[in-house]
N, C-alpha and C positions, 0 to 999 in steps of 0.2 A: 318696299317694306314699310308696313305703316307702324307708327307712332304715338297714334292720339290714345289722348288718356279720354277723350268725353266715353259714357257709359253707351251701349247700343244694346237692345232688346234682343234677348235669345228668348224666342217662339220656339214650342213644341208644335211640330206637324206630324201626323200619323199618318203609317200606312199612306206613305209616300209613292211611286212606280217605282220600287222596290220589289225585291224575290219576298214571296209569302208562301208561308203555309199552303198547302196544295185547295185544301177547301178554308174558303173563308165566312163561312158561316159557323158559329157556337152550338157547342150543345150546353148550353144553360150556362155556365161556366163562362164569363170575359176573358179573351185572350188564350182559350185554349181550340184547338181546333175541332169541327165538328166528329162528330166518330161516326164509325161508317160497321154499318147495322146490316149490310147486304148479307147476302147467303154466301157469297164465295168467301167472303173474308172470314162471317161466321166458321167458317169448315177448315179454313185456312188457321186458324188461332186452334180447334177442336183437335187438329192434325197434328200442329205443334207441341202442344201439350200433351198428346196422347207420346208421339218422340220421346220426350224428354222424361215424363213418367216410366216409360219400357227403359232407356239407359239406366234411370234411378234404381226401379225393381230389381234389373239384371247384374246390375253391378254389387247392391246387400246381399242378393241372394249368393253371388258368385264368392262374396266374400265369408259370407257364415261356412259356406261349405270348403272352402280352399282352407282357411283359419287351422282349421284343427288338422288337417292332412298334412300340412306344413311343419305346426306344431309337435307332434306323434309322431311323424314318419322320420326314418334317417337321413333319407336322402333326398332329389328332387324328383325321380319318378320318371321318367322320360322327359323331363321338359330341359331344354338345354338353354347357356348360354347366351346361343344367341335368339332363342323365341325370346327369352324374355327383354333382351334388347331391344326385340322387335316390337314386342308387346307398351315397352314403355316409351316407344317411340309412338310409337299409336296413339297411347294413350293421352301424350303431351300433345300431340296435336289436335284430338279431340276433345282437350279441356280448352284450348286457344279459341278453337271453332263454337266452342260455348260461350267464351269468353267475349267475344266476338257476336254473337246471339245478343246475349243479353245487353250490351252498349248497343245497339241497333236500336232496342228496345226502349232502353232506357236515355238516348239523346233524342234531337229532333234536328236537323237538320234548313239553312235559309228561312229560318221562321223567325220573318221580320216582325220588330214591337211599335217599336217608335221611332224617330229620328229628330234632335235637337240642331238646330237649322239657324241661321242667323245670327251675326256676330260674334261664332266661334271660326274663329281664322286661325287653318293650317296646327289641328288641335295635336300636338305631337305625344303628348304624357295627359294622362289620367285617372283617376283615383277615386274608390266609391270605397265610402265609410262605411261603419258598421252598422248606420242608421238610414245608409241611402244617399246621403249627401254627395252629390257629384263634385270635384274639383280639377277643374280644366287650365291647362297650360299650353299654351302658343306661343309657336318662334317667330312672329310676326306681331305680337302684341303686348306690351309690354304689364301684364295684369296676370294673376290669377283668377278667371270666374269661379263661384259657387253655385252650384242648381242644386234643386229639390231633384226630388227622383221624380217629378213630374216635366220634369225640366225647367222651371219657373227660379228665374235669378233669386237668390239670396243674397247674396257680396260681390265684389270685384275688391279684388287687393290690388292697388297701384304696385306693382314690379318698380319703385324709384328709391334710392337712399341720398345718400349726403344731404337729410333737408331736403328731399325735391328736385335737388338739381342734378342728380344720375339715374337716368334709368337702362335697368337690364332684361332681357328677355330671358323667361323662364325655359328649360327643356325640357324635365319633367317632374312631377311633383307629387307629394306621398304625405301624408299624416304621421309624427310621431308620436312616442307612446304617452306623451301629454298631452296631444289634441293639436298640437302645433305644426301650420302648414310650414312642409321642406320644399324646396325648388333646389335645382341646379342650374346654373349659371356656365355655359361653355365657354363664351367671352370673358368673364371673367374670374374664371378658375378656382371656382369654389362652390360651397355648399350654402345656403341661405336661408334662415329659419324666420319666420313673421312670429316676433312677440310683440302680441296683443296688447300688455301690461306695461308695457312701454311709451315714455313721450308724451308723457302726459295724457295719458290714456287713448292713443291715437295708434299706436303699434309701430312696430320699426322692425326691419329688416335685418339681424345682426348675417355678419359673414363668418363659417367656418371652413378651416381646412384651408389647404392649396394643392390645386391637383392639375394638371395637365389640359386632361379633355372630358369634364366630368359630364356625361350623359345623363345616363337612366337611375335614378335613385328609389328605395321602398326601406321599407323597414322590416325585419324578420320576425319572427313567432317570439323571440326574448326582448323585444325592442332597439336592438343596434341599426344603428342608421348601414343602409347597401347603397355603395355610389360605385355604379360603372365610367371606370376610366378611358375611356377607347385608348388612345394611341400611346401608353403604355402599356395595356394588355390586361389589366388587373381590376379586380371588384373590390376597394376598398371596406369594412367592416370595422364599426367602432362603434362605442356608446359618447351620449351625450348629457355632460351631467347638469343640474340645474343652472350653476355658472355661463352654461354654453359652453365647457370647454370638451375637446373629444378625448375620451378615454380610450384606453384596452384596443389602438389601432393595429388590424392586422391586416393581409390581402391576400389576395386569389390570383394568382399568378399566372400568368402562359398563355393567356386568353387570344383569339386573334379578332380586334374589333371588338370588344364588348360594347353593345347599344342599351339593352334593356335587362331589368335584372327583377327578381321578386323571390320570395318565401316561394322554396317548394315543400311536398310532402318531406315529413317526419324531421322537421326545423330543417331541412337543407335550403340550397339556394338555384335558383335557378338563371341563366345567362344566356341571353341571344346573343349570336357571333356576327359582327356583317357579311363575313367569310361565307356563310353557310350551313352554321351549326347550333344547336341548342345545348347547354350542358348543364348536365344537375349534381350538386357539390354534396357532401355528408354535411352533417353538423362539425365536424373536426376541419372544413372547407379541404376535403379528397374528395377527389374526383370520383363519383359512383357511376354515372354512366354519360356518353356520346349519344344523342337522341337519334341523328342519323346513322351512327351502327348499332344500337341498341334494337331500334324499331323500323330499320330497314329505310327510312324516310328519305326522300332527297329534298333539301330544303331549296329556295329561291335567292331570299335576302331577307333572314326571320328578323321580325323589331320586336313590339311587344308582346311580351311573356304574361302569365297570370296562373295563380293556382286555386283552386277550390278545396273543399273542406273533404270531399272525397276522395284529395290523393289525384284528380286528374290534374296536370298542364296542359293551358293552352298557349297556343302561340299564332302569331299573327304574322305572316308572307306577304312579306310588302312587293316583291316582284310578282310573284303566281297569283297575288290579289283574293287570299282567301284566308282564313282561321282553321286551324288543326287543334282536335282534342288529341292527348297520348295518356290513355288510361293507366292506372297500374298494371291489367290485365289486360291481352289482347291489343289486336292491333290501332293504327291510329283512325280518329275517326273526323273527316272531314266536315264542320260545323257549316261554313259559311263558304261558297262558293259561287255566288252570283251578288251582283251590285255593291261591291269594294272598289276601288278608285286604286289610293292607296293606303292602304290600312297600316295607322303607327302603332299609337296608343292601345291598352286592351288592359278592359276590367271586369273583373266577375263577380256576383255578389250572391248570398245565400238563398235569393228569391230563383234563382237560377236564370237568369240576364245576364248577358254579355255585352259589353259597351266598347265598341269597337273608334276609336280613335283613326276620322280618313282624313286626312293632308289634299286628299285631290280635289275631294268637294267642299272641302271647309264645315263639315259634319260630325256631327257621334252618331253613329247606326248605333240600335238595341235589337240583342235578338232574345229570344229564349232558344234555349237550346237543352236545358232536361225538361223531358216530360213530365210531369207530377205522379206522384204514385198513388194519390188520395186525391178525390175530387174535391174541391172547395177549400183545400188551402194555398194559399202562395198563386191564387189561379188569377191575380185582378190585371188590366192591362195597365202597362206603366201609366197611359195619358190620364187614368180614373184614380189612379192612386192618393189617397190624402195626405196632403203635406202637413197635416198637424201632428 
């Protein structure tokens, strides 16, 4: 386990012998893959959309005219029971099969971007700002890194307090609602905030809390800091006020193994289990659903979690060595399934990249994984992106 604090250059490499995109030529567009113009696909998309306009048709039309029969009539006519059981048994599974359509459509699947190489050792927690700013944490290294979204260092925070003479390794690390990097600390059992504004303007390390086996830490949609406790079971939730002191502490109870935690849809919370499980919490932190009885899923050993803006979570299988989307709708949809080592860390961000955190190689993979729905925005490849 190393130690040294000297500073080591993280190099962006592209387009590594990595899984890609099936064609690796553009059509105008950086970073997006070429489209494919043949005559069978042509007929194949002509076909599809002819489908889906007849369901559309057939279903207004069916409905204009049932509407009033319904309405007017006394009774239901011959139709009993159980057709219509039947009927909306049907029906539910061919809104899932739709549902299901359209996520085909709209992800993309092993479409490597970049890969940030070099002096990220055993990168386990990660965290991409609202501007792109990556911030890297390692159980091997006693520092926080800062990259551009090009990958190009900006910072290293020394991980050391008392004056220089202690240092800790980070596990994983998140932004709070002030701009202030959090780290968790498992050795030494607490939360730890880098202010800046401190020390005669050098920055210092304060410690909060006392917790057990604090893991995976984020912050939610209202600002309260989330620290996964493993081996009590529970996800801690609190605010933190400008003193540094924690307010309004509550928890999340019953957990088995909690590692990684983050904001899901509709301000809940989201918790990989080392057990096996994913689970997503209300805003009242109740339990709304079991990801593996929810969506039928068998997990490995899930670590990091992540959510996006549209309500999907993804999760990262550190055994099965792959990345899982679980949409609102429809079933899951497997993102990343070739050249994962072992995937920790996992971050998503509104350009639609995912920053996959692997402990095996000592790497960040980036993939894209939504397709853009408009040509020429959000289309640049990470390596070309401007860091100004």
């Amino acid at each position: 386990m190393s130690h040294g604090s000297e500073e080591t250059e993280i190099r962006l490499e592209t387009q590594r012998p990595m899984p890609a995109w099936p064609h690796t030529a553009t059509d105008g567009q950086p970073g997006l893959p070429k489209m494919d113009y043949t005559l069978e696909v042509t007929q194949q998309k002509e076909l599809l959309l002819r489908t889906v306009r007849k369901l559309q048709s057939k279903s207004e039309g069916t409905l204009q005219r049932v509407a009033p029969l319904l309405s007017f009539q006394r009774g239901m006519g011959m139709v009993t029971k159980s057709s219509v059981h039947q009927l909306r048994e049907s029906t539910s599974k061919l809104c899932h099969e739709l549902d299901d359509l359209e996520n085909q459509l709209r992800f993309c699947q092993n479409h490597a971007v970049a890969r940030l190489d070099g002096g990220v050792s055993a990168p386990l927690g990660l965290h991409v700002s609202a501007d792109g700013t990556l911030y890297l944490a390692s159980s091997e290294v006693p520092k926080v890194a800062v990259l551009t979204r090009a990958g190009r260092p900006l910072q290293a925070l020394p991980c050391v307090t008392d004056g220089g003479r202690q240092r800790f390794l980070p596990e994983d690390v998140t932004l709070t609602r002030a701009g202030m990097v959090a780290v968790t600390d498992l050795a030494g059992g607490d939360v730890k905030i880098f202010n800046p504004h401190s020390r005669f303007g050098r920055g210092e390390w304060l410690s909060l809390g006392e917790f057990r086996s604090p893991r995976g830490v984020a912050v939610d949609t209202v600002g309260r800091l989330l620290v996964a406790d493993y081996e009590p079971g529970k996800v801690h939730v609190f605010d933190v006020d400008h003193c540094f002191r924690l307010l309004n502490v509550r928890s999340i109870k019953g957990l088995r193994g909690p590692r990684y935690v983050c904001p899901g849809p509709g301000g809940g919370t989201v918790v990989s289990e080392e057990c096996g499980d994913v689970k997503l919490y209300g805003a009242g932190h109740k339990l709304l659903c079991s990801f593996s009885a929810t969506y039928g899923h068998r997990f490995g050993s899930p670590a990091g979690v992540c959510s996006d803006v549209e309500g999907n979570v993804l999760v990262a299988d550190e055994q099965k060595r792959c990345v899982v989307l679980f949409p609102p709708n429809g079933s899951p949809v497997p993102l990343v399934t070739e050249g994962l080592c072992t995937p920790a860390g996992l971050a998503c961000c509104s350009r639609g990249q995912l920053y996959v955190g692997d402990t095996g190689d000592n790497s960040v993979k980036v993939f894209r994984y939504r397709n853009a729905a408009h040509h020429g925005k959000g289309t640049g490849r990470l390596a070309a992106d401007n860091d100004g």
